[in-house]
C-alpha positions in Angstrom: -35.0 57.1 -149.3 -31.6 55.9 -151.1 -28.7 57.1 -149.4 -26.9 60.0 -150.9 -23.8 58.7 -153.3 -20.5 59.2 -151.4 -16.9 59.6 -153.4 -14.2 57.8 -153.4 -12.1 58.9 -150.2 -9.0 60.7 -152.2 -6.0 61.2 -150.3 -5.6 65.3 -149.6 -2.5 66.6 -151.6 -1.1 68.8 -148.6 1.4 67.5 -146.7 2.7 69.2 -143.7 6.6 69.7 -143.5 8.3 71.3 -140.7 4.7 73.1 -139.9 5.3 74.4 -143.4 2.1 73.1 -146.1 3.6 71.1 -149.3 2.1 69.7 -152.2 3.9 66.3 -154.2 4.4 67.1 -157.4 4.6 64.1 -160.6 8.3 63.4 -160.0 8.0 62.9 -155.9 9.4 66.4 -154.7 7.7 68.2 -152.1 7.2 71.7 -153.2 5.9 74.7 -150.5 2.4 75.5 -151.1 3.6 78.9 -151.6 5.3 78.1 -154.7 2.2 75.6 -155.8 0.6 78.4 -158.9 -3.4 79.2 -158.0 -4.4 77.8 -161.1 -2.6 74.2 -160.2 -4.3 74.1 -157.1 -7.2 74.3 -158.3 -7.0 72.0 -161.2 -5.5 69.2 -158.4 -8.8 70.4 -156.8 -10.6 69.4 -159.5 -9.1 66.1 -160.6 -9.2 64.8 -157.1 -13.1 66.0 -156.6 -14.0 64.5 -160.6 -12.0 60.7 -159.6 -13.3 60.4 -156.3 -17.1 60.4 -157.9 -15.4 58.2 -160.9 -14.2 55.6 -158.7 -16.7 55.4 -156.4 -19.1 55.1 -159.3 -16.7 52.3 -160.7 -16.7 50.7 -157.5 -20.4 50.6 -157.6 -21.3 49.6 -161.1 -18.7 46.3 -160.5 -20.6 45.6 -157.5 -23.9 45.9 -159.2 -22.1 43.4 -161.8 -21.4 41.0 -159.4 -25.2 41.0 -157.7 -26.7 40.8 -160.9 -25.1 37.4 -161.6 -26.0 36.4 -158.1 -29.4 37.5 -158.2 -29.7 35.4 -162.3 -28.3 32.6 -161.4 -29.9 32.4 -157.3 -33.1 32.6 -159.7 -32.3 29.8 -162.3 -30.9 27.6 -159.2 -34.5 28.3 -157.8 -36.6 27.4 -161.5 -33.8 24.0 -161.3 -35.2 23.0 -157.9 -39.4 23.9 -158.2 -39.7 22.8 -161.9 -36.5 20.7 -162.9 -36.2 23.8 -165.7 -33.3 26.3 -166.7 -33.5 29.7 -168.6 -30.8 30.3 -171.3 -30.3 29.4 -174.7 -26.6 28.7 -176.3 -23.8 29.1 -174.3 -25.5 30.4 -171.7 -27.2 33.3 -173.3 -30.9 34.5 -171.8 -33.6 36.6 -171.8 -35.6 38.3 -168.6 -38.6 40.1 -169.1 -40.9 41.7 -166.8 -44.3 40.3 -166.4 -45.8 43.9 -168.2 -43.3 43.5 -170.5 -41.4 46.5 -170.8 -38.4 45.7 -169.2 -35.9 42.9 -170.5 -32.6 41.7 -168.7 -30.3 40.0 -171.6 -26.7 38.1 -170.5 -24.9 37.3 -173.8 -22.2 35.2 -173.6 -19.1 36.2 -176.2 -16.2 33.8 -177.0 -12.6 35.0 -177.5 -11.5 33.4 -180.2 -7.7 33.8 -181.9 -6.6 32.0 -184.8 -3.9 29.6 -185.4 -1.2 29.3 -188.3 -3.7 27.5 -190.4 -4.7 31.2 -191.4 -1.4 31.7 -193.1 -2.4 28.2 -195.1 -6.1 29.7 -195.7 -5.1 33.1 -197.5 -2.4 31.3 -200.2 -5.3 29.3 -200.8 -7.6 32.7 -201.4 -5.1 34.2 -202.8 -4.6 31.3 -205.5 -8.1 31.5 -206.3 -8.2 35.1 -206.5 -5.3 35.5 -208.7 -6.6 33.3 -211.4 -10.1 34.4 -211.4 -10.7 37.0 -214.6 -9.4 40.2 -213.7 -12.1 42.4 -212.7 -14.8 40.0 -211.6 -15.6 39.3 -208.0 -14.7 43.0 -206.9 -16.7 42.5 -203.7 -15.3 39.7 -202.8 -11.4 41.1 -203.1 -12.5 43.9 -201.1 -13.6 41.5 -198.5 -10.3 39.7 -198.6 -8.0 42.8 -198.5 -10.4 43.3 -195.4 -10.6 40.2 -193.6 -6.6 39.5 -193.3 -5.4 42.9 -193.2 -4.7 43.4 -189.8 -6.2 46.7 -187.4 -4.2 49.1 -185.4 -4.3 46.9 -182.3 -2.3 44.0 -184.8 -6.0 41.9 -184.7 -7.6 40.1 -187.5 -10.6 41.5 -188.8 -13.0 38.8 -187.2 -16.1 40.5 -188.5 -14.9 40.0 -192.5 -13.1 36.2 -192.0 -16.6 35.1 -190.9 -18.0 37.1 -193.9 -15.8 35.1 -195.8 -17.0 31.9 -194.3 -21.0 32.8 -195.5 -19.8 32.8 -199.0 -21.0 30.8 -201.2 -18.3 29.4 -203.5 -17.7 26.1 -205.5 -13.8 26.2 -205.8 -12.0 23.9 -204.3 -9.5 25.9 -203.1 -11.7 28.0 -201.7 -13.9 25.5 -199.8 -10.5 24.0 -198.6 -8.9 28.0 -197.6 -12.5 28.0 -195.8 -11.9 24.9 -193.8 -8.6 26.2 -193.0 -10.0 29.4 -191.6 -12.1 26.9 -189.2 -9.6 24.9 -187.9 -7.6 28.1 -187.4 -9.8 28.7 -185.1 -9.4 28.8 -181.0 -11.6 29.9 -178.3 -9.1 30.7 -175.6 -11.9 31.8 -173.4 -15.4 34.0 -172.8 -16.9 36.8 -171.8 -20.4 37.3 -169.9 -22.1 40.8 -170.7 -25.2 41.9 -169.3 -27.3 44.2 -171.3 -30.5 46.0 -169.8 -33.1 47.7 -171.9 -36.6 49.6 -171.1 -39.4 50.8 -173.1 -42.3 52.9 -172.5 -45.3 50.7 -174.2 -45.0 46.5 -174.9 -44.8 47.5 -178.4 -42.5 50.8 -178.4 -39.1 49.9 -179.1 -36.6 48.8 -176.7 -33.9 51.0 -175.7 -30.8 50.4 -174.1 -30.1 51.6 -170.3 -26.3 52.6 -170.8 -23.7 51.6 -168.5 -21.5 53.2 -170.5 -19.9 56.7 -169.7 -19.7 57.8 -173.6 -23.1 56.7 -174.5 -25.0 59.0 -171.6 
C-alpha cells in the first residue's frame, strides 16, 4: 500500500514570550496572541496547512523529475550496451511507449534561443520592402511583421511570428537578405529537457495528456 502523503513540516507561528503566546507579524514584531484577530489566525492556519501540502507536493514532483531521467537514460545506457542502439531522434527528443500501446513517455528537448543585433539590420530590410510594395497588397504579411518585432509584455521578441516570417516564400532580394539576417541573429544560449506523459483508454482513442500542471487539473 503507498504510504500516506505527508506535508511539508511548516514552522508553527506561536512563539512563546515570557510564558506569554506571540505570533510574528510581516514586519518582524511579536504581537500577543491576544491581540492576533480570530479571523487572522485562522487564515495563517490556513496558509500554513495549503503550503505545507504545496511544497511537499513540489518537493515530490522534482524528485519524480529527477528519477525519470535516471530511469530514460539507465534504459538507453542499457539498449547502448545489449544492441549497440540508442532511442531519440533530434536533439535528443524520444518517444516511449508501452508494449499495449496506450501509454507513451515523450522528452522534448527546447532550445533557448535570443537574437543578436543583426535583427535591427533584418527589419530596415522588411521595412524597405514593405514600404515600397503597392499600398494595400500583402496585408497578411504586414500584420505578421507588426507581430513578429513588436515586442510582448515581458520585453521578448515574438519568436512564433519571426519564424513565420522565415516560411515565407518571397523573391525580393531584400527580403531574402532581411531573412538571412534573422538567421544569423540567431543564438542558442542554452536548452531545456521537458518530459511529457500521456495515456489513452484504447490503441486508437486519442492520447491525452497526464498534467503536471496545477492550472490544467
Amino acid at each position: 500500500m503507498a504510504s500516506e502523503f505527508r506535508p511539508y513540516p511548516i514552522p508553527a507561528p506561536i512563539v512563546d514570550v515570557a510564558g506569554a503566546p506571540h505570533m510574528r507579524d510581516a514586519k518582524g514584531f511579536l504581537v500577543p496572541l491576544a491581540m492576533v484577530r480570530p479571523q487572522d489566525q485562522l487564515q495563517d492556519e490556513l496558509v500554513r496547512k495549503i503550503m505545507g501540502y504545496a511544497i511537499a507536493l513540489s518537493e515530490q514532483v522534482a524528485r519524480f523529475k529527477a528519477h525519470t531521467f535516471d530511469d530514460i537514460g539507465g534504459f538507453e545506457a542499457l539498449l547502448a550496451q545489449e544492441y549497440g542502439a540508442t532511442v531519440g531522434g533530434q536533439k535528443g527528443n524520444k518517444t516511449l511507449m508501452s508494449f499495449d500501446g496506450l501509454f507513451r513517455v515523450q522528452v522534448q528537448v527546447a532550445d533557448n534561443i535570443v537574437f543578436g543585433p543583426e535583427l535591427q539590420v533584418a527589419k530596415s530590410l522588411v521595412d524597405e520592402c514593405l514600404n515600397e510594395w503597392a499600398e494595400g497588397a500583402r496585408d497578411e504579411i504586414r500584420a505578421i511583421v507588426t507581430r513578429a518585432f513588436n515586442t510582448d509584455r515581458e520585453g521578448q521578441i515574438n519568436r512564433s511570428e519571426i519564424f513565420m516570417l522565415l516560411r515565407l516564400e518571397i523573391d525580393d532580394p531584400r527580403w531574402q537578405r532581411a531573412m538571412q539576417a534573422i538567421r544569423d541573429a540567431m543564438r542558442v544560449v542554452g536548452s531545456k529537457t521537458y518530459v511529457r506523459c500521456y495515456r489513452r483508454d484504447r490503441f486508437d482513442a486519442p492520447w491525452q495528456a497526464v498534467s503536471i500542471d496545477l492550472a490544467k487539473v
